[in-house]
C-alpha positions in Angstrom: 7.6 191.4 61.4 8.4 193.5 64.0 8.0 193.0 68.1 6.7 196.8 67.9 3.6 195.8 64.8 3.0 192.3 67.3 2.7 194.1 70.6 -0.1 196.4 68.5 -2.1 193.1 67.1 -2.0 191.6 70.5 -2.8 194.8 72.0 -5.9 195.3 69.5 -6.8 191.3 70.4 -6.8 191.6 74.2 -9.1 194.8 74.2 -11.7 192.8 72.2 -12.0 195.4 69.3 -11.8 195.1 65.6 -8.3 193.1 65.0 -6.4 193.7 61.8 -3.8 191.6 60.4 -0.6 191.5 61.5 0.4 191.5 57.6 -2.3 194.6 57.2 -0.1 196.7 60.1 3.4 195.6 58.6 1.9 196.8 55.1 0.7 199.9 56.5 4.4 200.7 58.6 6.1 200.3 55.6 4.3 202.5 53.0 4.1 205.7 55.7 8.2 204.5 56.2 8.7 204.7 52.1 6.4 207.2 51.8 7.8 209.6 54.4 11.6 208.8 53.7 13.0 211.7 52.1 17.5 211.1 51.8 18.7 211.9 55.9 15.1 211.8 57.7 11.5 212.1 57.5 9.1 214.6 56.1 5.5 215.0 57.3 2.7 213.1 55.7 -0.3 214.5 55.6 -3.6 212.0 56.2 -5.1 212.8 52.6 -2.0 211.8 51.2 -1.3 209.0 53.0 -5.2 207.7 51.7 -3.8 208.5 48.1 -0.6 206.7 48.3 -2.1 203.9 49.7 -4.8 203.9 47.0 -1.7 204.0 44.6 0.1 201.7 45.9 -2.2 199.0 46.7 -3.0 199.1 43.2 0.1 198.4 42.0 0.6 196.0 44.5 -2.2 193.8 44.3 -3.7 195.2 41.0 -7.2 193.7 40.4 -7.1 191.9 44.0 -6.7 195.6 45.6 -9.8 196.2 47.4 -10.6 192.6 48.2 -6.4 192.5 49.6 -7.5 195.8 51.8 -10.9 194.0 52.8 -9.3 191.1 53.8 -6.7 193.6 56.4 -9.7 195.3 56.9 -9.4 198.3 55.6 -13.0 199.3 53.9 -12.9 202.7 54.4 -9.9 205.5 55.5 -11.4 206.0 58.6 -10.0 202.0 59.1 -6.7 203.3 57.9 -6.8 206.0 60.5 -7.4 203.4 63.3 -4.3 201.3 62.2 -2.0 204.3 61.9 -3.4 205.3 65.7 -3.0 202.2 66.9 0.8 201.6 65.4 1.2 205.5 66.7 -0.1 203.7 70.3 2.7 201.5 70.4 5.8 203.1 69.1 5.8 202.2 65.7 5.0 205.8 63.8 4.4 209.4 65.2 1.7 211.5 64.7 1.7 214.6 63.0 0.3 217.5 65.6 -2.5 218.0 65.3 -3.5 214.8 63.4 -6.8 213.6 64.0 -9.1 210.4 62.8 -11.7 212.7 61.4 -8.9 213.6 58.6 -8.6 210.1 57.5 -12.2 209.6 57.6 -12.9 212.5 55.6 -11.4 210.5 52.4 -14.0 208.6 52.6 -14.3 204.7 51.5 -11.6 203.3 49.6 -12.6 202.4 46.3 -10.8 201.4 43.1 -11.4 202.0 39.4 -13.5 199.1 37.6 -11.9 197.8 34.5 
């Protein structure tokens, strides 16, 4: 784990709010880092697609366990995922889009798998 994804728990601890994981944030870091590698640098990912890939991916990764793995890093809804992407944005680990807002992660609404 990265001194950058600690600094952001402990930072999230000391202010009293909501604390997630530090395996939740290391998780998170390196799907935007796949997910935004294109060859020689980064592209741009969008919030809504961010919320999809994680969907995607968590679903391969922990297949039937996916929303109880997300509850457990406390991420319920997107508008959670937009609150660990801020706070790893807070501390040096990603950089916002301009213009990137927590209103367009929350707009995806809870995250919810398929039953079955």
């Amino acid at each position: 784990m990265s001194v950058d994804i600690r600094a952001a728990h402990l930072a999230m601890r000391r202010s009293g709010s909501d604390v997630f994981p530090p395996e939740c944030l290391e998780y998170l870091l390196h799907l935007v880092f796949r997910a935004s590698f294109q060859g020689k640098g980064f592209r741009d990912l969008p919030a809504a697609e961010l919320c999809r890939i994680l969907r995607q991916q968590a679903a391969e990764d922990f297949g039937t366990f996916a929303e109880m793995t997300l509850d457990r890093f406390g991420l319920k809804t997107f508008d959670d995922v937009g609150r660990a992407v801020f706070l790893l944005a807070e501390h040096g680990c990603l950089t916002l889009r301009d213009g990137e807002t927590r209103a367009d992660y929350a707009a995806a609404g809870p995250i919810r798998f398929p039953q079955g």
